[in-house]
LUMDRENMI-322096 format. One line per 10 residues: their letters; for each residue x, y, z of C-alpha. Coordinates in steps of 0.05 Angstrom, whole numbers, plus 32768, in hexadecimal, padded with zeros to 4 digits. Layout:
BEGIN
a = X/Y/Z | ... $
This chain:
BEGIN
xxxxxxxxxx = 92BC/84E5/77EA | 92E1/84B4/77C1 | 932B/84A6/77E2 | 9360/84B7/77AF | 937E/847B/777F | 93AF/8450/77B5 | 93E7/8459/7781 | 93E9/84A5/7784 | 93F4/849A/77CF | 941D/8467/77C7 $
xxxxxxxxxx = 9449/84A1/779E | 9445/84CD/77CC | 9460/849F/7800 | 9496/848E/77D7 | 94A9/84D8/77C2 | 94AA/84EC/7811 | 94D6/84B2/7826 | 950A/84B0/77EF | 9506/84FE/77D0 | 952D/8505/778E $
xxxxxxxxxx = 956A/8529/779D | 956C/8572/779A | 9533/8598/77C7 | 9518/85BC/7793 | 9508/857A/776A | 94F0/855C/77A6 | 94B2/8595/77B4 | 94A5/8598/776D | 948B/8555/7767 | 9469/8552/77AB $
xxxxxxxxxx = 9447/8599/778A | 9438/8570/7750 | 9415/853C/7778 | 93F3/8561/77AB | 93D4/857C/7761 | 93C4/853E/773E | 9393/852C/7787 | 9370/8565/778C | 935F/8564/773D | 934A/8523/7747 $
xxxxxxxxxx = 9320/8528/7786 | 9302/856B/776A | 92ED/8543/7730 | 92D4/84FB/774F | 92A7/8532/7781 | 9290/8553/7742 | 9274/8517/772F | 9246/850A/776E | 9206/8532/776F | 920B/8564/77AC $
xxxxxxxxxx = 91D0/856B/77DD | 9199/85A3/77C8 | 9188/85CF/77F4 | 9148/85D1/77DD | 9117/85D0/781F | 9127/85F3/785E | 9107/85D5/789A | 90D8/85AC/7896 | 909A/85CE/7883 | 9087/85EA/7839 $
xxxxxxxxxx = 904C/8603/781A | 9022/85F6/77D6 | 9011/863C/77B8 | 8FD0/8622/7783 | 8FAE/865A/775C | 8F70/8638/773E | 8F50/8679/7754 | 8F34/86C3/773F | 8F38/86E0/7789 | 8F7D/86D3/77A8 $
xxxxxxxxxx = 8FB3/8707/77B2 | 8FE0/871F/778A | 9024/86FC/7781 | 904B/8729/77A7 | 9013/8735/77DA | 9022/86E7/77E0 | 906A/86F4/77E7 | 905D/8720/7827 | 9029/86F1/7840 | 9061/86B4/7840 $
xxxxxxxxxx = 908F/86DE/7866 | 906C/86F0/7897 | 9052/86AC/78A4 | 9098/869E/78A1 | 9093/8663/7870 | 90D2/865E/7845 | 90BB/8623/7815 | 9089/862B/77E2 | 9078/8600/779F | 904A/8618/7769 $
xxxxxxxxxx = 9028/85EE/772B | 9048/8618/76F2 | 907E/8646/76E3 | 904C/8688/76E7 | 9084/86C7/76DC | 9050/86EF/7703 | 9064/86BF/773A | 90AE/86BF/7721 | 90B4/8708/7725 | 9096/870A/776E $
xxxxxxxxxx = 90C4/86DD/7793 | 90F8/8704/7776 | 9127/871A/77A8 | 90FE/86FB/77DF | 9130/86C4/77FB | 90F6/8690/77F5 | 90FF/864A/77D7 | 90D4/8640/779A | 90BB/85FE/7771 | 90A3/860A/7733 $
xxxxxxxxxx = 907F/85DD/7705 | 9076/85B4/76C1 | 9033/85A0/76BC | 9016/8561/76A8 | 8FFD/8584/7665 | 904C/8595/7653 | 9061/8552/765E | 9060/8530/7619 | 9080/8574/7603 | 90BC/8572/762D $
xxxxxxxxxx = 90C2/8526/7621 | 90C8/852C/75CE | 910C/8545/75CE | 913F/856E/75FA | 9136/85B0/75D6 | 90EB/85BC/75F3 | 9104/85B7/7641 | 913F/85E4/762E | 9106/8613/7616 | 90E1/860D/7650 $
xxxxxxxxxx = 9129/861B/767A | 9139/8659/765B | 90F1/8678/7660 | 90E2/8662/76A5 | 9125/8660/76CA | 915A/8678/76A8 | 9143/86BF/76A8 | 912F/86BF/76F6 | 916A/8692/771C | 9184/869C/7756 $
xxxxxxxxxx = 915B/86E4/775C | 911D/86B3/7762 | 9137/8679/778C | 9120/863F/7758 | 9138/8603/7785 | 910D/85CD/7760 | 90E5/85BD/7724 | 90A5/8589/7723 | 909A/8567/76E8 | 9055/854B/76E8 $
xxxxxxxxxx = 902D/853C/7720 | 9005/84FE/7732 | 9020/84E2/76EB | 9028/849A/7701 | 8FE9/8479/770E | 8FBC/84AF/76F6 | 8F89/849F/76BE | 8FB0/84C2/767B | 8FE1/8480/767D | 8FFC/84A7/7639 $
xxxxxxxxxx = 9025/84D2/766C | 9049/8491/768B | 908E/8492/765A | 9089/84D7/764D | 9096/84E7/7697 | 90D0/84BC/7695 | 90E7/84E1/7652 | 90D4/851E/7671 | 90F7/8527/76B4 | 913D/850D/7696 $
xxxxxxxxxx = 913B/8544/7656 | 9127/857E/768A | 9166/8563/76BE | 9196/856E/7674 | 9179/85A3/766A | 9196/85C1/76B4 | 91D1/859D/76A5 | 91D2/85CA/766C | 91C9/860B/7695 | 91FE/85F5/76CB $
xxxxxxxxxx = 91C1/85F3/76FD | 91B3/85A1/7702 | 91CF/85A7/774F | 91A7/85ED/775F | 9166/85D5/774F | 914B/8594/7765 | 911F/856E/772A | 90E1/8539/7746 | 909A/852B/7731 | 9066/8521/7770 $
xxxxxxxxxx = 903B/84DF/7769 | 8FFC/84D2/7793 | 8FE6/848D/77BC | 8FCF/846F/777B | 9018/845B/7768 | 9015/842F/77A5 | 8FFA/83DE/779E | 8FEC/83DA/77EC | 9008/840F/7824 | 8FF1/83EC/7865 $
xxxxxxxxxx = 900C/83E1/788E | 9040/8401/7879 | 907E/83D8/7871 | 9054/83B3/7837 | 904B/83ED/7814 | 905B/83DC/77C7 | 905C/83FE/7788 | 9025/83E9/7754 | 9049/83B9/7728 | 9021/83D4/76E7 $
xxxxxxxxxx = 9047/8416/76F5 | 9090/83FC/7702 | 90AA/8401/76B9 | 90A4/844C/76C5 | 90AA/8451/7710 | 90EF/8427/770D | 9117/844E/76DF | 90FA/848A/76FE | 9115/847F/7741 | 9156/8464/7726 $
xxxxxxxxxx = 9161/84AB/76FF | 914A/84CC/7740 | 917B/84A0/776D | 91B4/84B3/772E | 91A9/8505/7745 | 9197/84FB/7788 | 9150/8517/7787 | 911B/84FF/77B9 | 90DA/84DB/77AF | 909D/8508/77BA $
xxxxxxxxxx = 905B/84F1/77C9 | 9019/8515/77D0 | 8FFC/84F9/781F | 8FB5/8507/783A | 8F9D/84EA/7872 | 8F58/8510/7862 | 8F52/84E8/781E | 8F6C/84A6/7844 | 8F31/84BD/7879 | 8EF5/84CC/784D $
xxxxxxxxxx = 8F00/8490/7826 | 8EEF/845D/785E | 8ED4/848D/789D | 8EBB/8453/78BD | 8EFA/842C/78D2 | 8F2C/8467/78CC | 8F34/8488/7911 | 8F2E/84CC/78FB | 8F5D/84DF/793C | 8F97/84AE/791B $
xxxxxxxxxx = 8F8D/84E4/78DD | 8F8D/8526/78FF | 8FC5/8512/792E | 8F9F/850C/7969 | 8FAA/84E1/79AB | 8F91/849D/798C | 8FA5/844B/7992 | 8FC4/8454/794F | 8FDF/8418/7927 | 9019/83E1/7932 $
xxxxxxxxxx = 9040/83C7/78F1 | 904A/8380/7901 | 907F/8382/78CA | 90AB/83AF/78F1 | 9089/83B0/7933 | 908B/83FB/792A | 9050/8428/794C | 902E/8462/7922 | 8FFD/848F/7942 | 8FF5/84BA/790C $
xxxxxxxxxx = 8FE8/84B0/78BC | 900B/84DC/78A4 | 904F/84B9/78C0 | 902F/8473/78AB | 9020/848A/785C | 9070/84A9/785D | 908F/8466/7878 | 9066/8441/7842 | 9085/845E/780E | 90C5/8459/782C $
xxxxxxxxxx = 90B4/840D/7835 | 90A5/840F/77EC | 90E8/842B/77D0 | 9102/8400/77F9 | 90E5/83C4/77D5 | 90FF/83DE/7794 | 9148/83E8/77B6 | 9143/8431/77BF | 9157/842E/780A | 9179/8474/780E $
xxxxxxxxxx = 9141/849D/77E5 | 912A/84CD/7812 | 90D9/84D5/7811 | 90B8/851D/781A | 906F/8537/7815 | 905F/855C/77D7 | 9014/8566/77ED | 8FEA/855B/782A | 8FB2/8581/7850 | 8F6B/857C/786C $
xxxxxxxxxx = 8F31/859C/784C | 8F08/85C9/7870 | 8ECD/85BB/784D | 8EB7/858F/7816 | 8E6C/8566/77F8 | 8E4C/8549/782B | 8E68/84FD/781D | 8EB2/851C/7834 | 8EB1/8506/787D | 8EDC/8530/78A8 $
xxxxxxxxxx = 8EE7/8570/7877 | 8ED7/85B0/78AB | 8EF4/85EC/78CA | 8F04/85C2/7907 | 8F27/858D/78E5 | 8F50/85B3/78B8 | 8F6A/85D8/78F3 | 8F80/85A4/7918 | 8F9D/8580/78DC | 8FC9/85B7/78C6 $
xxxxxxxxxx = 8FD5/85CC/790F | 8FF9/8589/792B | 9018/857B/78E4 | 903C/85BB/78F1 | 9050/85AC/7931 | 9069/8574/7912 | 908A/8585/78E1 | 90AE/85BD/7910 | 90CC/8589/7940 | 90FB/8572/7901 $
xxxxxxxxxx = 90F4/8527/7914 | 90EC/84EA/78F0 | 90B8/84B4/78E5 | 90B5/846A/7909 | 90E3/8448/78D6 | 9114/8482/78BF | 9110/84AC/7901 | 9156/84D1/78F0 | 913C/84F0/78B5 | 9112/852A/78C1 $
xxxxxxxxxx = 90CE/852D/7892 | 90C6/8564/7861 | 9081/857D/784B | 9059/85AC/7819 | 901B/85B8/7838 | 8FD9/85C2/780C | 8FCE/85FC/7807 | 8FD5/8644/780B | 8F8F/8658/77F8 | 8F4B/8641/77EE $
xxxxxxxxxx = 8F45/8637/779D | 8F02/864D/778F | 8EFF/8630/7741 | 8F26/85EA/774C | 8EF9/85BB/772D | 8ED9/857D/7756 | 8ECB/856A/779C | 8EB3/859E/77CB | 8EF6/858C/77F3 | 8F21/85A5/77BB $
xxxxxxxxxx = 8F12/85F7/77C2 | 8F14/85EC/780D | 8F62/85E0/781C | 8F7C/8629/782C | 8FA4/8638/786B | 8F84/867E/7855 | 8F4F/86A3/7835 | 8F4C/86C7/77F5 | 8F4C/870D/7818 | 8F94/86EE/783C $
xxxxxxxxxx = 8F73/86E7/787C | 8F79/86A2/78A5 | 8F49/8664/7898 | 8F55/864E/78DA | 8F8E/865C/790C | 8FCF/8632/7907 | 8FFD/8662/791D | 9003/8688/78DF | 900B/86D5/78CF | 8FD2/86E9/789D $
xxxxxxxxxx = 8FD6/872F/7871 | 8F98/8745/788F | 8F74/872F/78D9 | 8F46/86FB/78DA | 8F07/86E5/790B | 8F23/86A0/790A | 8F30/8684/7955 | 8F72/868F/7964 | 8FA8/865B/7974 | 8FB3/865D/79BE $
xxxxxxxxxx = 8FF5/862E/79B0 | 900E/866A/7988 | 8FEA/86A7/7998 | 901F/86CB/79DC | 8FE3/8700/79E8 | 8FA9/86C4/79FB | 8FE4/86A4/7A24 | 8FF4/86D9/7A50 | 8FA8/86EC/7A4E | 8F94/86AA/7A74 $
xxxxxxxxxx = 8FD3/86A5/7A97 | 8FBF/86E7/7ABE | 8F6F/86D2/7AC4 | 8F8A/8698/7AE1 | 8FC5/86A9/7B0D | 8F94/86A5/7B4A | 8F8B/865E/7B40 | 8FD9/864C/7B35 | 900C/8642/7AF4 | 9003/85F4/7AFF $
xxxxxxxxxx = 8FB3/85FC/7AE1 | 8FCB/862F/7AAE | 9002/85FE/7A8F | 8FCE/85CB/7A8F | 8FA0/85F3/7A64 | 8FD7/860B/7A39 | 8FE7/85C4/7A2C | 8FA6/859E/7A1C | 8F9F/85E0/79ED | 8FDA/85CC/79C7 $
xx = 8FC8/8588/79BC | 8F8B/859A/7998 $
């Protein structure tokens, strides 16, 4: 916080040394000061956007509903809490959805879609609109702690949505300046890898310079309110595109050789880290050192067409099972290892009528019927035949631990353990 002006403590100095006579005077005008600083710290703090709290932990979830046989919102509800997963972001502002998290202590994103964007870039009254049918009516019973505007804008293919975003993201922040809720809910647009010229290794990871009349003034507005940059990473896409000289154990955080930056001299032996530190290394080209980076989207597909290498059961599991291990630990990456990664995970459930690859109805942590896809450690509404997760699952470990008590803890731990790496 801003110290206060050196000639109001210069006053005060001079009011405690040589007090005007008569006590009474005297505490008056040190009252009168002590006044005067805290209206002006109160108002130079005002002025500095305060920290959201909008992601506990370290590990969120993506809640799609391209679908005709999911659950129910508020089945959903109970499904997230007993999974215990306390971050969730959705693609609209669906008051079926709305009206489920209710009461339910869960932070929720909600969503402007590309469609809307024009819209809500024309003029201020449209995002006001939007405010008072979408959030006004539910905050703080539903926990609304951020709003996406767009997603994958920048560097898509409808380059008509390029301004508007910009136009778009600052009328919707006005508009919760409006509502007295610009520093409860947090306001950022996810891009993908396409915004990026080059990301390896990744300290030369740049921003496309066809897209930095947008992307500039869009991180400068972000930096302004203190939002982070969010950026949609899969190592499965990174992996499918060039199987043949991607070690698929660098992607599924497996034991591996991984990769040195000779930049930085820094070691990744996974991809996930390496794609986050590139576009930290790519704010920081554009001077946007103390942006923080989080995931907005990344998974593995557990099937897909047969030209998507890697997309299985097996694969998924192991994705999603060391990324939340990961993301658990609350540590950093090779170049900013003191700030702890945050991550939405994609997704909830399979989406059986998403259009295009194979891979794109095959991302669900669970099935339509709520039961698992695979076992991560997760709580599911109803059981599943999946195998379960020995790293999670107390009943298998004490199971093996008695079968093989004969033989001595020392084996036992060593089983536990190679499990866990899996």
């Amino acid at each position: 916080m801003m110290a206060p002006p050196r000639t109001v403590l210069l006053l005060c100095c001079c009011l405690l040394a040589f007090p005007i006579p008569g006590i009474g005077i005297f505490f008056y005008a040190v009252y009168l000061i002590q006044r005067f600083i805290v209206v002006v710290i109160t108002q130079l703090a005002a002025l500095r956007p305060l920290a959201f709290e909008s992601f506990v932990g370290g590990y969120g979830i993506n809640y799609g509903r391209i679908a005709n046989n999911i659950p129910s919102p508020d089945k959903v509800v109970e499904l997230l809490r007993k999974s215990k997963i306390r971050n969730v972001k959705i693609y609209d502002a669906d008051h079926s959805v709305l009206d489920a998290f209710k009461g339910s202590g869960l932070n929720l994103v909600i969503a402007i879609p590309n469609e809307l964007v024009k819209d809500m870039a024309a003029n201020e009254s449209r995002p006001m609109d939007w405010l008072n049918q979408n959030v006004k009516p539910y905050f703080p019973e539903t926990r609304i702690v951020g709003i996406t505007v767009g997603n994958e804008v920048l560097g898509g293919q409808d380059q008509s949505l390029y301004q508007p975003l910009v136009d778009a993201v600052k009328n919707v922040y006005n508009g919760l300046k409006k509502l007295h809720l610009e520093r409860q809910i947090e306001i950022f647009t996810p891009h993908s890898e396409a915004v990026f010229a080059t990301s390896y290794p990744p300290s030369a990871c740049v921003f496309k310079e066809e897209l930095m009349p947008y992307m500039k003034p869009l991180l400068d507005f972000f930096a302004t309110i203190g939002s982070p940059f969010y950026v949609n990473a899969y190592p499965f896409l990174a992996y499918i595109s060039d199987p043949e000289h991607i070690d698929i154990n660098y992607a599924l955080f497996k034991p591996n050789i991984g990769i040195d930056d000779p930049n930085t001299s820094l070691h990744y032996d996974n991809m996930f880290d390496a794609q986050v530190d590139a576009a930290y290394a790519a704010l920081h080209a554009v001077g946007h050192d103390d942006m923080e980076v989080r995931v907005a989207e990344t998974g593995w597909a557990s099937s897909g067409d047969q030209n998507e290498a890697g997309a299985s059961s097996e694969n998924a599991r192991t994705y999603n099972f060391n990324l939340r291990k990961r993301l658990f630990l609350r540590k950093g990456t090779p170049l900013k290892p003191k700030r702890p990664v945050k991550a939405y995970i994609f997704a909830l459930f399979n989406e059986n009528q998403k259009w295009g690859a194979g891979s794109e109805r095959h991302y669900g942590l669970f099935l339509p019927d709520g039961r698992i896809s695979y076992d991560i450690g997760l709580s599911a509404l109803l059981p599943s035949s999946a195998l379960p997760s020995v790293f999670n699952n107390k009943a298998v470990f004490f199971a093996f631990s008695n079968l093989l008590r004969p033989v001595g803890l020392g084996l036992l731990l060593s089983f536990y353990k190679s499990v866990a790496k899996n």
